[in-house]
N, C-alpha and C positions, 0 to 999 in steps of 0.2 A: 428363770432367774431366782425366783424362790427356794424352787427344790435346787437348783447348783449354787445356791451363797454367793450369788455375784451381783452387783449393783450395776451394771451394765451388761450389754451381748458380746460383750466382746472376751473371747477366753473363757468363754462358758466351762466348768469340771464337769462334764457328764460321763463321769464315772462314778454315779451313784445307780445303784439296784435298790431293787424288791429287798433283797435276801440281807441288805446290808442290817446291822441293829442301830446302828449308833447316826442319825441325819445331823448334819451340822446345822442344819436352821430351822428351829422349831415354833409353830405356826403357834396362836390363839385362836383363829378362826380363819376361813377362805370365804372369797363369795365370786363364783363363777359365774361370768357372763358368756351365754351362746348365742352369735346371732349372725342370720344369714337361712339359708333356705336349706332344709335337714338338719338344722343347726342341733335338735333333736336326737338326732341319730349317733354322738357325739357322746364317747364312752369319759365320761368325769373320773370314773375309779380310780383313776392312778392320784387321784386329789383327795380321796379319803382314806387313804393308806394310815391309819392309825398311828403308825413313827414318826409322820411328819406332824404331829401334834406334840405339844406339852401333856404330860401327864395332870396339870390343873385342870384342863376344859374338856373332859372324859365325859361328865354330865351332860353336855351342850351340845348342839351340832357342830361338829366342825368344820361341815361345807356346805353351803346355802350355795344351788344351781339355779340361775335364767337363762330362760330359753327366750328367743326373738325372731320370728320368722325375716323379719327386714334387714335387707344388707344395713354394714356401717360403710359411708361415706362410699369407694367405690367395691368394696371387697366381697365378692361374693362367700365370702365365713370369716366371722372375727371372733375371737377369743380376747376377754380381759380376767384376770384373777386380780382379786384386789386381796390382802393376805396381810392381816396382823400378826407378824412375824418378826425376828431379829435381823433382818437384813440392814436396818436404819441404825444399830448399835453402831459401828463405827465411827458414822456419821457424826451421833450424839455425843460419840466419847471424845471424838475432836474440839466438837464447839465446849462442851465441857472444859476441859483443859483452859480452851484458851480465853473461855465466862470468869473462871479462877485466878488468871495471872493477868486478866483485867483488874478481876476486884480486889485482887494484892496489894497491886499498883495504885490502886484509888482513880484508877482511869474511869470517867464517866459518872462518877457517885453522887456528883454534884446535880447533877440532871434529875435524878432521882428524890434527892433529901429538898431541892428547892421546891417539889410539886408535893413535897410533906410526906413521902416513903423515908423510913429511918433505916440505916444501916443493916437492923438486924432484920427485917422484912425482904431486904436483899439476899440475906446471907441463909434466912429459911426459903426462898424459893430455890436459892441453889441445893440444898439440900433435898429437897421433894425430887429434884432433876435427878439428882444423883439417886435416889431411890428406886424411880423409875429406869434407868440405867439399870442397874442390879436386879429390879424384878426379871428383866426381860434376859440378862444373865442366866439367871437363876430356872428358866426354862429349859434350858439343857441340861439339869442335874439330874440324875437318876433319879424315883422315888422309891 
């Protein structure tokens, strides 16, 4: 789901290659979980493929693998990727929007300024959101 930009299994694009340049969802980091019996023998490579990274975390690893000899629950091999990545952008950019035509509205403000947050403490945390929003943008641009 990471490497195909989909937020559920359903309709997965796997029409992404090795050979392509351009990944639509570009990682900060991964951390691979392997577990299950040979779970070991379990080729990671295709998860450190250099494109599917941002050009910011070149320094850094960008995949941290565990191995776990014990099944999970009944599965004789499980795999989890947990993956600081742009997959959640749309998500954010929805509740965004509609954090916005909330606070246009003056819907809910009161809740706020009666526990002694002022207006503009509202109006700077919307703004931090939205910067985080555009950082994670800002991971697909060339450098």
């Amino acid at each position: 789901m990471s490497v195909t930009n989909s937020p559920i299994d359903l309709g997965l694009d796997w029409s992404y290659t090795k050979t392509q340049e351009h990944i639509r969802n570009k990682s900060l980091g991964n951390y691979l979980i392997l577990r299950g019996k040979d779970s070991f023998l379990a080729d990671p490579g295709p998860f450190e493929d250099i494109k599917l990274y941002s050009n910011t975390t070149r320094s850094s690893p960008l995949l941290q693998t565990r191995y776990h000899v014990h099944n999970y629950n009944s599965y004789d091999k499980h795999c989890t990727l947990v993956s600081n990545d742009q997959l959640h952008l749309a998500a954010l950019e929805v509740a965004s929007k509609s954090v916005w035509k909330l606070f246009h509205s003056r819907a809910y403000i009161h809740h706020f300024t009666e526990k002694g947050m002022e207006e503009k403490d509202i109006f700077e945390t919307f703004i931090q959101a939205e910067q985080v929003i555009n950082d994670y943008k800002s991971l697909s641009l060339p450098n």
